[in-house]
Steps between C-alpha positions, in 0.01 A plus 500: 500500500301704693766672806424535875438867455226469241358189731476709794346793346237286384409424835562815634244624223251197582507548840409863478207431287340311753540698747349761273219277451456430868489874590249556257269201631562616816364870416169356317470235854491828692284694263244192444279538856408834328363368167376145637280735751377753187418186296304344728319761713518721228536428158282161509166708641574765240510250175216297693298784539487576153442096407197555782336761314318293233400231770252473730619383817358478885867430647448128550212352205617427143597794291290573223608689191295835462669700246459844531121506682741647819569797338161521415323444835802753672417764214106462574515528826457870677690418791804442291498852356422632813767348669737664182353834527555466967842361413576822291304723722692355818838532348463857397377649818770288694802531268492867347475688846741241634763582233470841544516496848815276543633744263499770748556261805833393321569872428477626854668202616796590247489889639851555676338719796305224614522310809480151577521412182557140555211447745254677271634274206425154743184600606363563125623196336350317851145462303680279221677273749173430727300226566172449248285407823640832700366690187143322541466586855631844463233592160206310678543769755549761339233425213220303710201459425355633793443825634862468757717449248720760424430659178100484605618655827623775320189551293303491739654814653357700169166297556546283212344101525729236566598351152454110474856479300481130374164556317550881379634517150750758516576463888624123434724659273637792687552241790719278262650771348594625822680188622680486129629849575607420836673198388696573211573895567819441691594245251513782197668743755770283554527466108479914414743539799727237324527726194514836681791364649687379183445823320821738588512818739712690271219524250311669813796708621569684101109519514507679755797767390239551193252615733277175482203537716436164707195391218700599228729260643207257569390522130797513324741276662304268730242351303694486154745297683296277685288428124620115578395471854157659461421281165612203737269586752211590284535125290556342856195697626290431192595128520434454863162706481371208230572287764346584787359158730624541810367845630139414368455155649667638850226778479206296467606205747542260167111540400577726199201753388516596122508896682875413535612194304774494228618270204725313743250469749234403243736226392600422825057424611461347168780194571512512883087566576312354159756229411491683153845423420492553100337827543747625762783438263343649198481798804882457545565550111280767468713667776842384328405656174374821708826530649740421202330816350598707762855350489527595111421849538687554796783340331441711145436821699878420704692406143323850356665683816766365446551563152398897559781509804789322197377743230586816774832373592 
């Protein structure tokens, strides 16, 4: 016979298996809104964007299979390598001086002798946090087309014509490289300050008793220990510059020019403009498999860092 003890132990036991069970449903019911939301708005356009690459497709008719003739049209067509080689002429001239300039933002904002630290740290991560339409306004002024705007204003002082920047080749680009910079610098100083912070001021202070000057300091401390924060920026940089949309279609009042359009933008007239749905997505995986390169070697050049820093120690 089985006793009381044994009998209630059993239940005890049962009893604290569901309630086990319930706590873990519970966890995955407060987790789900996360995952139902990725699937959907996220997950489904992915997968169907790679299904809508061999179709042809106007957004409402019947789709037609088309096999690989998107690839070919995107890869015969000029303005699709133009909008590569803008894309990676935009991105450079907007993310390299803006890394190297949050770099020394974050620096002096890290410097113990400076004042107002706080305020100077709000008003340079302000860019980030504005509104896309404030941006418009401001870079139509300050890049308009006519002879009043401000950079033309200032040219004009040296005697130089006003510069028409939405049909000039390289001034449509040094506009939207412009509004990149201002954008995204204070994000990246925010991110360098970050690190300066973590890394510890007794490595400054016995610098120092060795007679460290402040850029042997700068070179020797600084930037080895902030090796993780500057690859981060550089793969965030190099990811966001192969995506630039917004800052090009703001600049030309949504009539994009091929003087300033990118892959995402190219994509973005081909479904939105021609109703070229198949060829936009063909666009799209172009641009995945463009970007999973850079991922790979920024992830092969971090393990190889890695693996030099383990073989020191």
């Amino acid at each position: 016979m089985v006793s009381n003890t044994e009998k209630h132990n059993g239940r005890k036991s049962r009893r604290s298996l569901s309630q086990d069970k319930r706590n873990s449903i519970a966890g995955y019911l407060f987790i789900s809104p996360f995952f139902i939301l990725f699937a959907i708005f996220g997950l489904f356009p992915m997968l169907f964007s790679f299904y809508l690459a061999f179709f042809k497709w106007n957004g409402l008719g019947e789709m037609t299979y088309n096999g690989f003739n998107n690839f070919t049209i995107i890869f015969n067509d000029p303005v699709f390598w133009k909008s590569i080689y803008n894309t990676v002429v935009i991105g450079l001239m907007g993310t390299v001086p803006q890394l190297i300039v949050a770099f020394l933002l974050a620096y002096a904002l890290n410097s113990q002798v400076l004042r107002f630290r706080n305020t100077f740290r709000v008003a340079i991560f302000m860019p980030y946090v504005t509104s896309i339409v404030a941006v418009a306004i401001l870079f139509s002024i300050i890049f308009n087309n006519q002879s009043f705007g401000l950079v033309n204003s200032f040219l004009g002082l040296f005697g130089v014509d006003p510069i028409v920047f939405t049909q000039s080749e390289w001034g449509a680009k040094i506009a939207i490289a412009a509004m990149i910079f201002w954008r995204w610098v204070g994000y990246n100083t925010i991110i360098f300050l970050a690190g300066m912070q973590s890394i510890s001021n007794d490595l400054y202070e016995a610098a120092k008793i060795d007679g460290a000057t402040l850029s042997q300091q700068l070179r020797y401390i600084t930037l080895p220990m902030l090796k993780p924060f500057v690859l981060f920026t550089v793969f965030m940089g190099t990811i966001g510059s192969l995506q630039i949309f917004t800052e090009p279609l703001i600049f030309f009042n949504g009539n994009l020019r091929v003087e300033g359009i990118t892959v995402v933008a190219y994509l973005y007239r081909d479904a939105f403009e021609s109703n070229f749905f198949g060829t936009a997505s063909a666009t799209a995986i172009v641009l995945f498999a463009i970007i999973m390169v850079f991922s790979v070697l920024n992830l092969l050049i971090t393990n190889r860092l890695g693996r030099g820093k383990a073989r020191k120690a």
